[in-house]
C-alpha positions as CSV (number, residue, x, y, z in Angstrom):
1,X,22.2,74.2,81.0
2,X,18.4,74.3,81.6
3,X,16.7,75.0,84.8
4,X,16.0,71.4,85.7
5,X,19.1,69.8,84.0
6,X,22.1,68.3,86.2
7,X,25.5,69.9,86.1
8,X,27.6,67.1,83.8
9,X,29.7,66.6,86.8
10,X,27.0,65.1,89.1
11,X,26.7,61.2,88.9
12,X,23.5,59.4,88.9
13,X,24.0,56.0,89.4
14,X,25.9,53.7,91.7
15,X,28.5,51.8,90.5
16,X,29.0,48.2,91.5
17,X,31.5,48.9,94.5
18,X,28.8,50.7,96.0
19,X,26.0,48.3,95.3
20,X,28.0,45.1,96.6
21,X,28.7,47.7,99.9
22,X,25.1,48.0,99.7
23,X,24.4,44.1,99.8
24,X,26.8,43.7,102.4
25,X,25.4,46.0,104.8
26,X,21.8,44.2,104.2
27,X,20.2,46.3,101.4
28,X,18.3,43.7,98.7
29,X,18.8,44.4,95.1
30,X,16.4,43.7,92.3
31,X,16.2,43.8,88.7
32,X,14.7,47.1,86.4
33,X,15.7,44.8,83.2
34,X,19.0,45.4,80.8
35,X,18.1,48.7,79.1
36,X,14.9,49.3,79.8
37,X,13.2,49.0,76.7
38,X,9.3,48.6,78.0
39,X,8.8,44.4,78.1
40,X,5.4,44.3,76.5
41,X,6.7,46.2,73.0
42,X,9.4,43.5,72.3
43,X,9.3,40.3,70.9
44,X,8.9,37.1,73.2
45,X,12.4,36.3,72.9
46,X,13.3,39.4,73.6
47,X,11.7,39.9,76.6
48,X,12.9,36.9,77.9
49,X,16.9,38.3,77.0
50,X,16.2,41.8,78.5
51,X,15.2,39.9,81.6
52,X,18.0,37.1,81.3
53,X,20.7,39.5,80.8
54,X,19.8,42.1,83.8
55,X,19.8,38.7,85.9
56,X,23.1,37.1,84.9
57,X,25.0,40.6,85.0
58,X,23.7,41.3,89.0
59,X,24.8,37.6,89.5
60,X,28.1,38.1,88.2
61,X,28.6,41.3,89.9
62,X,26.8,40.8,93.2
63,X,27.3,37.3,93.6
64,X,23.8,36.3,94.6
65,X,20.5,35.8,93.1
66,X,18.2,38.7,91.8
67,X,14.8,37.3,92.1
68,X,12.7,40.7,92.2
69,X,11.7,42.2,89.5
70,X,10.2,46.0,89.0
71,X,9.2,46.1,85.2
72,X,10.1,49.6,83.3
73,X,8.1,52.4,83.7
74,X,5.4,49.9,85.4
75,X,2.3,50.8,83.6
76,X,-0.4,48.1,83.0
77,X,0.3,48.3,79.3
78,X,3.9,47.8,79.6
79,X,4.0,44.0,80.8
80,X,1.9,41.3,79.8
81,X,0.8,37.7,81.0
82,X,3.4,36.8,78.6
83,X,6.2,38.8,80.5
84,X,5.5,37.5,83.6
85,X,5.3,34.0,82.6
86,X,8.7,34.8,81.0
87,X,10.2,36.3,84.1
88,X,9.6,33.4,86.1
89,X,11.3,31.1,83.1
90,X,14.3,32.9,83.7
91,X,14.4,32.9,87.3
92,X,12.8,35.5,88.9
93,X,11.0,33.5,92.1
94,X,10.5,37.0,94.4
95,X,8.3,40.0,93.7
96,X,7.3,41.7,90.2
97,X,6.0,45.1,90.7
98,X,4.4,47.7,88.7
99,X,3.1,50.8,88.8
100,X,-0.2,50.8,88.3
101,X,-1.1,52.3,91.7
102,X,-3.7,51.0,94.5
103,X,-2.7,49.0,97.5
104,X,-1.5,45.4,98.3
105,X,-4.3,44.7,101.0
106,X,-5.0,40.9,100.1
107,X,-3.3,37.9,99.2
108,X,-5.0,38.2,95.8
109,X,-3.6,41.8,95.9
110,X,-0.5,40.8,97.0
111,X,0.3,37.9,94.0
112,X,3.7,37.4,94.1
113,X,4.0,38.7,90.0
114,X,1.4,41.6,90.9
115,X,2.8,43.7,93.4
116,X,1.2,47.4,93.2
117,X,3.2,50.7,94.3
118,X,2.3,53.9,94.4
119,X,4.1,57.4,93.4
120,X,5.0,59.7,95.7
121,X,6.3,62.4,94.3
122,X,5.7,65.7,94.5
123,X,3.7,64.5,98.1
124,X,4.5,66.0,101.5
125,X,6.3,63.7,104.0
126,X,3.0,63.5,106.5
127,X,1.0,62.6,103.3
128,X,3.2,60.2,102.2
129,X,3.4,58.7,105.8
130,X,-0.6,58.6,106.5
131,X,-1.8,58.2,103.3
């Protein structure tokens, strides 16, 4: 095992007991696509089935509608016009983000299919807070 590797043992994910617990108790679940291949390298149509598929499976295990969407690994170049137009084909009504950084300070910011976040990693907890 390497320095940073987990042991095999420790999980990484929840499973869908925990994420229907989740739900219950209030917690809002959104899509990350099926298998988070990054959208803006694939074909049109199969975007549009990496963001279908993630949709219908959280459906059919959650029982409810996913309509947020945070597109892999979030970088400008990773989604397109195309993606979003294709995301909200297939349902997704709610938020898109990505991670290209800066802040949501205005509406036009704040587009409902252009939601920024920021990283915080590797930032202390009163820089994170204040920042």
């Amino acid at each position: 095992m390497k320095g940073n590797d987990l042991p095999g043992t420790m999980r990484r994910f929840l499973d869908w007991n925990e994420a229907r617990e989740m739900v219950s108790g209030g917690m809002a679940i959104g899509s990350h696509t099926h298998s988070h291949h990054v959208l803006s390298q694939l074909r049109p149509d199969q975007q549009r089935q990496e963001l279908a598929q993630s949709r219908a499976l959280l459906r059919q295990q959650l029982g409810m509608e996913v309509d947020a969407l945070a597109y892999p690994v979030g970088a400008a170049s990773c989604f397109s016009d195309q993606t979003q137009q294709l995301a909200q084909e297939v349902g997704y009504r709610g938020r898109h983000f990505h991670f290209n950084g800066g802040t949501n300070l205005s509406k036009k910011d704040a587009a409902p299919n252009n939601i920024r976040r920021v990283g915080v990693g590797g930032e202390s907890w009163p820089r994170f807070r204040f920042g």
